[in-house]
N, C-alpha and C positions, 0 to 999 in steps of 0.2 A: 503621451499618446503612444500606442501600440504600432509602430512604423512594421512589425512582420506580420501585417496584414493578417491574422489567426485571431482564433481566440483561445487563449492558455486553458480556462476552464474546461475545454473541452476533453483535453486529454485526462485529466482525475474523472471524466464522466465516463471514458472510453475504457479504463482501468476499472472503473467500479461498476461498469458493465461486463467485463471480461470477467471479475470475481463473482459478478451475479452467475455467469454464465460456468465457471466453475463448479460452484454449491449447486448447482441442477445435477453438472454432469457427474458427481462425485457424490450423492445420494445413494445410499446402501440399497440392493437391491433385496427383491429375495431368497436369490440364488446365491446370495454373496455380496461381498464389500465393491465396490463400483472403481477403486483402485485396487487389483489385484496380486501387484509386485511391488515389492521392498524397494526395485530399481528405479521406480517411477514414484515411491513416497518418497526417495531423495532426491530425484528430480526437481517437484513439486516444490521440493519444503527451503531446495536450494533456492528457486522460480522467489518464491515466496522472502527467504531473507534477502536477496537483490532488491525486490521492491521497497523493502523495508529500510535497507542500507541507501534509497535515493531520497528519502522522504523528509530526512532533516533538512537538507540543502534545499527541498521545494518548500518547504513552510517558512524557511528562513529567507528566500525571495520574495516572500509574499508578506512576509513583515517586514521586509526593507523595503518593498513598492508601496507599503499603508505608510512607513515611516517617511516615503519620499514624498507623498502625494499630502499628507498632512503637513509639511515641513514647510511645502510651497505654498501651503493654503488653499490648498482644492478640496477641502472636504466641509459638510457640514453634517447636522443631524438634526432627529427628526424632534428628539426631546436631548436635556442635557445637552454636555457640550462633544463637539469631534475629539478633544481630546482625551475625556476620560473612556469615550468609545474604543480612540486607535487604544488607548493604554489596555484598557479589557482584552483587544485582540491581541495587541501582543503580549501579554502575559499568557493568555489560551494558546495561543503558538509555539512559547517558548516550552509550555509544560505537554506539549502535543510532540515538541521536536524530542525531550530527552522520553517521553513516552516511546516513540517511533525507536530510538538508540537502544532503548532496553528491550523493545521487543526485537531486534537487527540482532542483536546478542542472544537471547533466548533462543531464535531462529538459528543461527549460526549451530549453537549448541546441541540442538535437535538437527539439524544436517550432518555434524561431525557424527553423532551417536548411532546416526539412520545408515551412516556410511556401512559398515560393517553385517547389515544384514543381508542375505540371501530368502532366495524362493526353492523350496523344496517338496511342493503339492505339484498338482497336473497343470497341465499347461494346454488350455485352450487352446488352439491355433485358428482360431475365430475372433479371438479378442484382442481390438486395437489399442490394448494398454504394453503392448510390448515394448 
């Protein structure tokens, strides 16, 4: 039982609202691209492999809480048995966690390369992407 009174799912709901909220604000306009400096696509893309770089260790808690919670025998299902379920989930976890590693890396990689560029067009001084 959840003694810190929350509820964990919450926060992946709060994330994948905030990336909802993202993709609206970063919609190409037609005056222009909706991020307009190099400074703030490495921001972003740093923002971006942080999230990436936490996501192993959260699917890996979440297959040790399925691995604890079936261990004890609290689970059943609705066809088949709880085991071959938890075993499906952890497998989809573990291939989700080195998914998440490779994309932590690729991110990385595109923040190292993004480092180096500059903004050399007009500069709005209306636009809160500074």
């Amino acid at each position: 039982m959840n003694t810190r009174n929350t509820d964990p799912a919450r926060h992946p709901r709060t994330a994948a609202d905030a990336i909802r909220k993202f993709n609206h604000a970063t919609l190409p306009t037609r005056t222009g691209p909706a991020i307009a400096y190099p400074g703030t696509l490495y921001n972003t893309i740093g923002s971006f492999a942080t999230l990436a770089h936490r996501l192993p260790q959260a699917l890996d808690q979440i297959g040790r809480a399925l691995a604890d919670l079936h261990k004890a025998g609290h689970l059943t299902a609705d066809h088949g048995t709880p085991t071959q379920h938890a075993d499906d989930v952890s497998t989809a976890l573990r291939e989700a966690e080195r998914h998440a590693t490779a994309m932590t890396e690729a991110l990385e990689r595109a923040h190292n390369a993004s480092g180096p560029l500059g903004y050399c067009g007009p500069i709005d001084d209306t636009d809160d992407d500074l």
